[in-house]
C-alpha positions in Angstrom: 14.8 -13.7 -11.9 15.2 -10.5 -13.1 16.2 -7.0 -11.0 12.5 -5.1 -10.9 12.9 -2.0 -9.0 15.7 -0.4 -9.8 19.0 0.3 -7.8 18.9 2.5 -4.6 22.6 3.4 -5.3 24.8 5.7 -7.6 28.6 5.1 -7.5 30.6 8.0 -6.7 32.3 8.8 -9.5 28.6 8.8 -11.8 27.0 11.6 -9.9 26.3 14.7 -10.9 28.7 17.9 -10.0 25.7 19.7 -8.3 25.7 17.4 -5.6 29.5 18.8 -4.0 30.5 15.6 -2.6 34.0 13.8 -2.0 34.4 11.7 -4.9 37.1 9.2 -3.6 35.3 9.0 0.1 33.9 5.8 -0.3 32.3 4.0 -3.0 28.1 4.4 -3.1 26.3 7.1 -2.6 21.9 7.2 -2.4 20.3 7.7 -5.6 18.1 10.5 -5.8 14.1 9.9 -6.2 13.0 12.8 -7.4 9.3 11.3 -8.5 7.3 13.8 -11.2 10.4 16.0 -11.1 13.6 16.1 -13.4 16.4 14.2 -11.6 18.9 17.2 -12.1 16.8 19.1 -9.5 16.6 16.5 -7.1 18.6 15.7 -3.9 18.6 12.6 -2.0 17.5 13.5 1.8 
């Protein structure tokens, strides 16, 4: 079957600079959902 819904995860090293986190502390980090808005505006909670 196929993947519907989409990943819930970003890995570390894909996520945007905004986001000031530790790059090599750990692996995943939460995707953001930002709904209507652009995702460069977004932060996951």
């Amino acid at each position: 079957m196929a993947r519907h819904g989409g990943q819930k995860t970003l890995k570390r090293l894909n996520t945007p600079a905004f986001l000031q986190i530790k790059r090599k502390h750990g692996k995943f980090f939460i995707k953001p959902s930002p709904g209507p808005h652009p995702s460069r505006f977004c932060l996951p909670l």
